[in-house]
N, C-alpha and C positions, 0 to 999 in steps of 0.2 A: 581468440576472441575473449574478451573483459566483459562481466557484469557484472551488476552491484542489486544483491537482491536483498529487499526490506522484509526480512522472516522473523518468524515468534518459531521456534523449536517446538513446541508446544500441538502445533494446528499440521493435523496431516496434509491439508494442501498445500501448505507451504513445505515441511520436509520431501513432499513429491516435487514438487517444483525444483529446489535443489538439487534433488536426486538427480532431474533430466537435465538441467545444466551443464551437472558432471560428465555423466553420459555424455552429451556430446560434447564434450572436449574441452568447456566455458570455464576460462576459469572466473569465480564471483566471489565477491568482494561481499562480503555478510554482513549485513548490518541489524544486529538484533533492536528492533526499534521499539520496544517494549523499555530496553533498557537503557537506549540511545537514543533518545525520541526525535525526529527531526524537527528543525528552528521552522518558524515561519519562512523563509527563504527558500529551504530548501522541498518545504511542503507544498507551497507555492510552484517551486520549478516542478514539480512533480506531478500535478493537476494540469500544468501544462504542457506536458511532455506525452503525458496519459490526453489531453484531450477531452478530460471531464474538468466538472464542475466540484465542490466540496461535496455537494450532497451526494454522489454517484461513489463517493468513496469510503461513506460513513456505513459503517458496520450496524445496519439496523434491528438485531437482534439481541445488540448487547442491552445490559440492564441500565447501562447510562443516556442509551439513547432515548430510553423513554424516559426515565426519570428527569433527564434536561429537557425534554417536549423538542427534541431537535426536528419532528417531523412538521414541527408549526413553517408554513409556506413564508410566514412573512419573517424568519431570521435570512440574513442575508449570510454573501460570499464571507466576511469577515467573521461573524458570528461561530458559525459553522467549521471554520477554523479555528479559531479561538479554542469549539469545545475540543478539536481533535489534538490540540497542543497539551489542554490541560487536562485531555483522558486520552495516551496514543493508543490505547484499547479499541476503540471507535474505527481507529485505520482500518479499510481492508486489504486484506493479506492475500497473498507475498506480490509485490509489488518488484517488477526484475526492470530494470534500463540497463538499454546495448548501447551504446549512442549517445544518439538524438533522440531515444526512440522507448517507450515504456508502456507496459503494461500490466493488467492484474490478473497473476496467476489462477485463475480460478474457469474452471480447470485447471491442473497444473501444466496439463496438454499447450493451453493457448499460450504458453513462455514460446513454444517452438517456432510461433510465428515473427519472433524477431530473431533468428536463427539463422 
């Protein structure tokens, strides 16, 4: 089995997540996205894959998220990517696709459900 997990090395749930990949057998495809950000396209396929919206995937605790007021109701789909383009800090992490099929490691546990 092939996956492609979107990790920051950095973020213990995401080096967990990895971990259990390997564990069971996965081999995945690393995509350090801090330093390979994804294009719109592929952030895009990703919200759709995952089944959320942008806002379900902004990291709300970072210091950009309030400094850009991302929590204002009336930015919309495009905005809200826009900010996760031009800060991929914002992303939340680790982000694993089997497939068709994507979700957000968090727990690192909930990767096993596409397993």
């Amino acid at each position: 089995m092939k996956a492609i997990i979107y990790h920051n090395p950095r973020c213990s749930k995401s080096r967990g997540a990895l971990e259990l990949l390997q564990q069971n057998g996965v081999t995945a495809q690393v995509v350090e996205y801090l330093k390979t950000p994804p294009d719109r396209r592929t952030l895009e396929e990703l919200l759709a894959l995952l089944g959320i919206g942008p806002r379900e995937l902004l990291r709300k605790g970072e210091e950009e998220y309030s400094a850009l007021e991302l929590d204002n109701p009336a930015l919309g789909h495009a905005e809200l990517i826009d900010a996760m383009l031009a800060h991929p800090k914002l992303i939340e992490r680790p982000i694993v696709v089997v497939g068709d099929k994507a979700i957000i490691g968090r727990p690192p546990e909930k990767i096993l459900e596409l397993l």
